[in-house]
C-alpha positions as a printed Julia matrix, in Angstrom:
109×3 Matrix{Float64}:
 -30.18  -27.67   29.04
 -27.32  -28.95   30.56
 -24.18  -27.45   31.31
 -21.22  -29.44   29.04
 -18.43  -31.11   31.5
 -14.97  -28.64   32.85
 -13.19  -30.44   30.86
 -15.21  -30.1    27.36
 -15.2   -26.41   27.5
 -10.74  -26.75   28.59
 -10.78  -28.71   25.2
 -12.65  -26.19   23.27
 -10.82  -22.97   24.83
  -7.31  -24.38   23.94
  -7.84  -25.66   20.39
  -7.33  -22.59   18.89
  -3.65  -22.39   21.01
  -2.33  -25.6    19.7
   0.0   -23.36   17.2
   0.38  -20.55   14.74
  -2.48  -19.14   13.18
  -2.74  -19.41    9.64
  -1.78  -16.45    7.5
  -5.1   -14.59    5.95
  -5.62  -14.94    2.42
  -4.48  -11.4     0.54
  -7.57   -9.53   -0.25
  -8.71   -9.44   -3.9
  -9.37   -5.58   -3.3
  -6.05   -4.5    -2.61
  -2.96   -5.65   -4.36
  -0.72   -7.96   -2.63
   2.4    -6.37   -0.91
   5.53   -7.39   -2.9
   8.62   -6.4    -3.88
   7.41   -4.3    -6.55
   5.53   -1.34   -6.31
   3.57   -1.98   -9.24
   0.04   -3.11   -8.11
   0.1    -0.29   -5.99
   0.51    1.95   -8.55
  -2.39    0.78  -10.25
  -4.12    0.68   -7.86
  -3.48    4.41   -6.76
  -3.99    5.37  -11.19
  -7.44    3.51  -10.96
  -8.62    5.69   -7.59
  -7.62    8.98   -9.0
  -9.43    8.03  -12.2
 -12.14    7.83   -9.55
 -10.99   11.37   -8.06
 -10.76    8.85   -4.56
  -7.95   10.92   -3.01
  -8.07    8.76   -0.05
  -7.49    6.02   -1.26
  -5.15    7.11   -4.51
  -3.08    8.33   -1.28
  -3.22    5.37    0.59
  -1.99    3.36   -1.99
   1.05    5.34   -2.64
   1.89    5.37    0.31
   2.01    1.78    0.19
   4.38    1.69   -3.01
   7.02    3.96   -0.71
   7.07    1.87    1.56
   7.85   -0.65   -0.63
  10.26    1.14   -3.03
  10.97    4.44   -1.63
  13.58    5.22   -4.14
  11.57    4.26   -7.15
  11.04    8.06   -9.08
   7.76    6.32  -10.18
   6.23    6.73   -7.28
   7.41   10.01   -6.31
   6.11   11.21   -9.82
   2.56    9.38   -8.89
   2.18   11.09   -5.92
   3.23   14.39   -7.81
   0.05   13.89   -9.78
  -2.07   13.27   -7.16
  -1.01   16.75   -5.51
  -1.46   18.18   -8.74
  -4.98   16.89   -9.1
  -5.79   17.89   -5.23
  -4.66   21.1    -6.08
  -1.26   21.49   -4.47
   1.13   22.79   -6.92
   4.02   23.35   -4.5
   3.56   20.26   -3.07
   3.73   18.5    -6.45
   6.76   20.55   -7.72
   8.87   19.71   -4.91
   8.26   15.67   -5.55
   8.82   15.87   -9.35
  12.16   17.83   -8.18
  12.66   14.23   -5.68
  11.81   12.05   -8.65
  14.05   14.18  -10.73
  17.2    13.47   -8.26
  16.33   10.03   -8.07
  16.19    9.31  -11.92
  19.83   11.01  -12.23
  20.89    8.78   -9.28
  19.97    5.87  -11.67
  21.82    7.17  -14.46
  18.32    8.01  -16.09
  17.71   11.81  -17.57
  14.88   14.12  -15.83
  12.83   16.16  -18.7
């Protein structure tokens, strides 16, 4: 077989350098990254229905970084402590949540 010409394999090397890549398509597995926390929370409810730790924790970890001042989330991951066992843990994030709903003007029960 025979080798293609210099200049074929030039062309074929630089066609993927003409200009930006495309942005991937989101994954259907994992909600897209927003401005709300919301399909992370899901997300991280439907794992620990699962008793997937890992992944209940990666997924609110996602939401903070998203909304880190959302009590939500702070409560969320107080379950997930709670259900891993961590009582301390999980007391001192409902206490965050807690500050954070007052912040808002909200009451903490």
């Amino acid at each position: 077989m025979r080798k293609p010409p210099w200049w074929v394999v030039l062309l074929l090397l630089s066609v993927g350098c003409t200009g930006p890549s495309p942005r991937p398509l989101p994954s259907l597995a994992s909600p897209e990254v927003g401005k709300t926390p919301q399909p992370w929370l899901a997300q991280a409810r439907r794992a620990m229905e699962r008793r997937d730790w890992v992944r209940a924790e990666s997924s609110l970890e996602q939401a903070l970084r998203i909304a880190p001042r959302d009590p939500a989330v702070w409560l969320a991951l107080a379950r997930l402590r709670e259900s891993q066992g961590q009582w301390q843990e999980a007391e001192r994030l409902r206490a965050r949540a807690c500050r954070l709903r007052r912040r808002q003007g909200e009451v903490c029960d």
